[in-house]
N, C-alpha and C positions, 0 to 999 in steps of 0.2 A: 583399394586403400580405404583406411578405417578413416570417420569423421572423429577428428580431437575433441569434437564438441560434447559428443555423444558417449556417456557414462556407460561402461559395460559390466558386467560381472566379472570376476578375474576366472579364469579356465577351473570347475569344475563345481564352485559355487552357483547355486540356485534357492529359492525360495521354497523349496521343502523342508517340510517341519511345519510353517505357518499356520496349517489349518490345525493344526494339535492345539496350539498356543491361543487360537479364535477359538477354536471351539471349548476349550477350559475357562477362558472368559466368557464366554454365554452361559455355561454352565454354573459358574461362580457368582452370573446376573440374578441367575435363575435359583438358585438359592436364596440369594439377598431379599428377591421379589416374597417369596415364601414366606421368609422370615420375617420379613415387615406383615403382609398379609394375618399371618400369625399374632403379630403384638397387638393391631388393631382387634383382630376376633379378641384375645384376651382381655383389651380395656372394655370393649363393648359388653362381653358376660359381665366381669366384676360390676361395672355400670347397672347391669340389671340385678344384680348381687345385691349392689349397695340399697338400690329403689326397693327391692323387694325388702328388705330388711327392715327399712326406716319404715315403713308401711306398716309392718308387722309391731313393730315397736311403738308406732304410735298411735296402732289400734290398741294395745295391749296398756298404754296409759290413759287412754280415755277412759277405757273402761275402769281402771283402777281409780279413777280420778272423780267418777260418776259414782264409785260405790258398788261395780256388780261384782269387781272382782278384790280381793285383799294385797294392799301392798303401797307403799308409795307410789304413785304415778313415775317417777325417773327412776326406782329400781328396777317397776318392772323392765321398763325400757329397755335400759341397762340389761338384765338377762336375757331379753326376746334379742336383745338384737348380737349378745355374744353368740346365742345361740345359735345364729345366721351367719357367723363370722363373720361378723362387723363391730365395731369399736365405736359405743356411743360419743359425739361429740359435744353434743348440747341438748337439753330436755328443758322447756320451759314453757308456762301456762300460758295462754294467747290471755290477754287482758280482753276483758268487756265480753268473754263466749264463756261462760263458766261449762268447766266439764273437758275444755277444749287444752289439747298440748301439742306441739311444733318440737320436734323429731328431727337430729342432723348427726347423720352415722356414715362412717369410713371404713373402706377395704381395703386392705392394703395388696399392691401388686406387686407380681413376679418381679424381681430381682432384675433381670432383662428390661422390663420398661419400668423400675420405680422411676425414674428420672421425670415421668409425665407427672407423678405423684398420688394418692391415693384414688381410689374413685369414691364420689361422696352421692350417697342420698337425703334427700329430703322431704317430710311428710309431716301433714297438719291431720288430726282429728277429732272427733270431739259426738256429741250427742245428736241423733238425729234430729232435721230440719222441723219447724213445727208444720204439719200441716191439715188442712183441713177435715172433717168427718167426710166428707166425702168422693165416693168412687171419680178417679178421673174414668 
């Protein structure tokens, strides 16, 4: 005699099928995992996207700003860093360092992670340090 207590399958029901339904779930983990993996590699380049950019650009107005090269210091900027695909935010002379300019340029990301919002660089430059005649 069967125990009332004790839950049974009804005759010819079993648990087959289940490991389909697991294993499409690990499978669908394992893409997730990917995919996030993936959006962080992408903010991290653009990250280095934006820094190299603003680097570039705020070498490219020093210079302009010092006279070696022709152009407004914030246009050049401005082109060095479309150049780069980056979108100048801000160019402006650092007060009390004549020669010197502070650089602030944005990339814009993939559609998939804009929601983090752009990736942004930042760079100061200006004329070299004074230093002494002689050999260190």
């Amino acid at each position: 005699m069967k125990d009332p207590r004790v839950a049974s399958c009804p005759a010819g029901e079993d648990d087959r099928g289940s490991a389909s339904v697991v294993g499409a779930m690990l499978m669908m983990s394992a893409v997730a995992a990917v995919a996030v993996v993936a959006g962080i590699a992408h903010v991290a380049v653009m990250n280095c996207r934006a820094a190299t950019a603003a680097d570039l650009a705020a070498l490219s107005a020093a210079d302009a700003a010092r006279g070696l090269t022709t152009g407004d210091p914030c246009d050049v900027a401005t082109s060095v860093a479309r150049g780069n695909g980056a979108r100048l935010v801000s160019c402006t002379e650092v007060p009390g360092l004549a020669g010197a300019i502070d650089v602030d340029v944005e990339v814009d990301l993939n559609s998939w992670v804009k929601v983090l919002g752009p990736a942004r660089g930042m760079a100061r430059a200006g004329p070299p340090a004074e230093s002494s005649s002689e050999p260190r």
